[in-house]
Backbone as CSV, one residue per row, in Angstrom:
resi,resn,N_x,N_y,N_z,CA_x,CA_y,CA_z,C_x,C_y,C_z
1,UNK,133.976,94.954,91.186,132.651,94.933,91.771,132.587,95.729,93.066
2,UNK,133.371,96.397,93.158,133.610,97.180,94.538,132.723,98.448,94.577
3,UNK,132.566,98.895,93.059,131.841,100.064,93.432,130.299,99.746,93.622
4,UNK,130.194,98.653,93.316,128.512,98.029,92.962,127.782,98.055,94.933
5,UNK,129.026,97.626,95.386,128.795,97.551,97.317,128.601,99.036,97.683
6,UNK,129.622,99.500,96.937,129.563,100.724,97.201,128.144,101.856,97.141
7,UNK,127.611,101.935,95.690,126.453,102.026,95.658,125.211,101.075,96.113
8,UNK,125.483,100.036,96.654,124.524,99.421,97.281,124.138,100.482,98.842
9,UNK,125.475,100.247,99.646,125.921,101.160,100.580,124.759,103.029,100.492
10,UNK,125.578,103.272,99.360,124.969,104.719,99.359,123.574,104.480,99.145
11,UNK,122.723,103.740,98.274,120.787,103.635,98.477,120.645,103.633,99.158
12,UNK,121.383,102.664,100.613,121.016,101.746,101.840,120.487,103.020,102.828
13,UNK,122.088,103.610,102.596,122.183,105.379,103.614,120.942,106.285,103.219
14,UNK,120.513,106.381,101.955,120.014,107.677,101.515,118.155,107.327,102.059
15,UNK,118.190,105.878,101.631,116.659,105.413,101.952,116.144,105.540,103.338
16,UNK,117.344,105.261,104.167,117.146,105.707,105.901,117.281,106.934,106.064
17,UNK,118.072,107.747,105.663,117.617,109.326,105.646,116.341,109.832,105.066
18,UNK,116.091,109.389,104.156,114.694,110.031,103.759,113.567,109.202,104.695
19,UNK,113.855,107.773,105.223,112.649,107.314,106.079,113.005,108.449,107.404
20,UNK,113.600,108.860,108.215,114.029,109.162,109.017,113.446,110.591,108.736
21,UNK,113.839,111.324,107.621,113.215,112.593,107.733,112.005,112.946,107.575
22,UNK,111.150,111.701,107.128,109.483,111.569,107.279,108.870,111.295,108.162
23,UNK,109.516,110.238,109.311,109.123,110.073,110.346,109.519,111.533,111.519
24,UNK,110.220,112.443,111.247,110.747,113.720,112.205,109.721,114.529,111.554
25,UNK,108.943,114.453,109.910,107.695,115.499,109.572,106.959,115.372,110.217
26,UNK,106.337,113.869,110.167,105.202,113.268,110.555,105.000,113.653,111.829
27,UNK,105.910,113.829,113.094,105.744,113.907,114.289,106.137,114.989,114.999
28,UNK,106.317,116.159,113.978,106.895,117.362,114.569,105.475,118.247,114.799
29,UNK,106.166,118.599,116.443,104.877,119.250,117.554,104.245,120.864,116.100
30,UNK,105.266,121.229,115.594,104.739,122.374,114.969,103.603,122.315,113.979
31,UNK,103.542,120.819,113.716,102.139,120.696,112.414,101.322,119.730,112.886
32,UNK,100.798,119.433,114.294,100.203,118.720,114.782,98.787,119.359,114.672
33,UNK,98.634,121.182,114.527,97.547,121.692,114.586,97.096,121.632,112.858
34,UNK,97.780,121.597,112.296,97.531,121.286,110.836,97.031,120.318,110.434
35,UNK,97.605,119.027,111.143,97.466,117.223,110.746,96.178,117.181,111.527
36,UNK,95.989,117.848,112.737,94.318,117.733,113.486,93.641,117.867,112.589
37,UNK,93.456,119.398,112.088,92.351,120.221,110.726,92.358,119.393,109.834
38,UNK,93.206,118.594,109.038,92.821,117.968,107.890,92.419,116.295,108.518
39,UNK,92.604,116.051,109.524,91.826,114.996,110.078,90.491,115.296,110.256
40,UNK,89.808,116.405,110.329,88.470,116.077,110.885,87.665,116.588,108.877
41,UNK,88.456,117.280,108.643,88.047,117.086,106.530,86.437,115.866,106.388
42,UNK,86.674,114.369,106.930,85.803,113.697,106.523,84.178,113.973,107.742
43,UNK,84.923,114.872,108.241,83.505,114.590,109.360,82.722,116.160,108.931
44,UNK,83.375,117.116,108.154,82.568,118.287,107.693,81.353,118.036,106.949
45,UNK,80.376,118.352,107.039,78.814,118.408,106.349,78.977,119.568,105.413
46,UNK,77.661,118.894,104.183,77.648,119.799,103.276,77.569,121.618,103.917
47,UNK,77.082,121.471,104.966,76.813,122.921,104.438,77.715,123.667,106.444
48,UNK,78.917,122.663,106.673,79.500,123.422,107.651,79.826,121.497,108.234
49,UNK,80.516,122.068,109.418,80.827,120.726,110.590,79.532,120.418,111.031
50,UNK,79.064,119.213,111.128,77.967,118.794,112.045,77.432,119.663,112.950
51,UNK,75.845,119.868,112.848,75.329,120.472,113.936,75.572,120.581,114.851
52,UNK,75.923,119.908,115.481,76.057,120.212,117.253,77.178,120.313,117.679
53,UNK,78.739,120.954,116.460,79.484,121.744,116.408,79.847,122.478,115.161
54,UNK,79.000,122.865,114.607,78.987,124.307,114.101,79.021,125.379,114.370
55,UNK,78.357,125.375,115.513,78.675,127.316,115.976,79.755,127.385,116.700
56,UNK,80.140,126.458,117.176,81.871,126.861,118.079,82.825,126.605,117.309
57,UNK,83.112,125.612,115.779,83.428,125.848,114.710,83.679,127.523,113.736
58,UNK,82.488,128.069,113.620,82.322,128.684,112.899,82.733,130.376,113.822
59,UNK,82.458,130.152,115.106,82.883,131.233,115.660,84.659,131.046,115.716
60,UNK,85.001,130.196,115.989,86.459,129.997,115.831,87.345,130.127,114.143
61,UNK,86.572,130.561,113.401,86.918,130.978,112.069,86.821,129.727,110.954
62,UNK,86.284,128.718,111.195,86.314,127.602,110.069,84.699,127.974,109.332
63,UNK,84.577,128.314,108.257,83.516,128.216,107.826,82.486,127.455,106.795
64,UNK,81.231,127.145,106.952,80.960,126.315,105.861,80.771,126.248,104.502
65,UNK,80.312,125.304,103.372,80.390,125.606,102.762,79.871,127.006,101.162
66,UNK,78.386,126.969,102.386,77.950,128.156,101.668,78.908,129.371,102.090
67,UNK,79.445,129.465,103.557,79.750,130.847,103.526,80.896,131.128,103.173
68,UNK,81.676,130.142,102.877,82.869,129.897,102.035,82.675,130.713,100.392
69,UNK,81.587,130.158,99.579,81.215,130.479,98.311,80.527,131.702,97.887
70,UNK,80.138,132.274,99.395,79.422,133.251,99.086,80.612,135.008,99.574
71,UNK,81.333,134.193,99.923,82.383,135.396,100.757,83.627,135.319,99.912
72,UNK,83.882,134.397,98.861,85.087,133.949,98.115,84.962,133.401,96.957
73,UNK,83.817,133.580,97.149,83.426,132.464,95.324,84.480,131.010,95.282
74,UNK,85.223,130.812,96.085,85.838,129.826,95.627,85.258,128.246,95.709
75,UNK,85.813,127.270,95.446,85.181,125.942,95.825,85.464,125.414,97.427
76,UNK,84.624,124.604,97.762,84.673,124.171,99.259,85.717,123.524,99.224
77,UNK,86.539,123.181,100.310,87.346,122.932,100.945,88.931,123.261,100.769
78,UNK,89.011,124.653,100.170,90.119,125.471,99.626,90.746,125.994,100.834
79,UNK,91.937,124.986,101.495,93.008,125.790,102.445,93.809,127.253,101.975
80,UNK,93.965,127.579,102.899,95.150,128.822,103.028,96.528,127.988,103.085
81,UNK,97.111,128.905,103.487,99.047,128.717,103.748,98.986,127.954,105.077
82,UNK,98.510,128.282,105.794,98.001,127.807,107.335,97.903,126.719,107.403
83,UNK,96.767,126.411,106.301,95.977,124.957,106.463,94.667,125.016,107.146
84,UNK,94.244,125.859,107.516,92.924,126.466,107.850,92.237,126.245,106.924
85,UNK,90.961,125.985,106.929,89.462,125.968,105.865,89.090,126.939,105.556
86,UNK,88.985,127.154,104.336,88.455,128.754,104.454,86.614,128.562,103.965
């Protein structure tokens, strides 16, 4: 029954490495501007971000959803590599 500890042992290790390397994703400074952008996802309006930041939105390159469809044909809320809105 020795190897049974044994593999108990090795899950024990592997499950804290993988918690450990989710908690170092989750909180790494390099995708904090990424995890912002897809945080504000529920506050976008049909047709751009809420009025009374849309134009500093939209001058900063996030665009809505018509001008999304009309410049790309694609569907609304289609990221890049970035994670940017396109």
């Amino acid at each position: 029954m020795d190897w049974l500890n044994d593999m108990r042992v090795l899950v024990t290790l592997s499950s804290f490495a993988a918690f450990v390397g989710v908690v170092l994703w989750a909180y790494a400074p390099a995708l904090r501007s990424r995890f912002d952008a897809d945080a504000a996802i529920p506050f976008l309006d049909d047709d751009g971000l809420l009025s009374e930041k849309a134009g500093a939105r939209q001058a900063a390159g996030v665009k809505g959803r018509a001008a999304a469809q009309q410049n790309s044909g694609e569907s609304y809320g289609a990221t890049d590599v970035s994670g940017e809105i396109r």
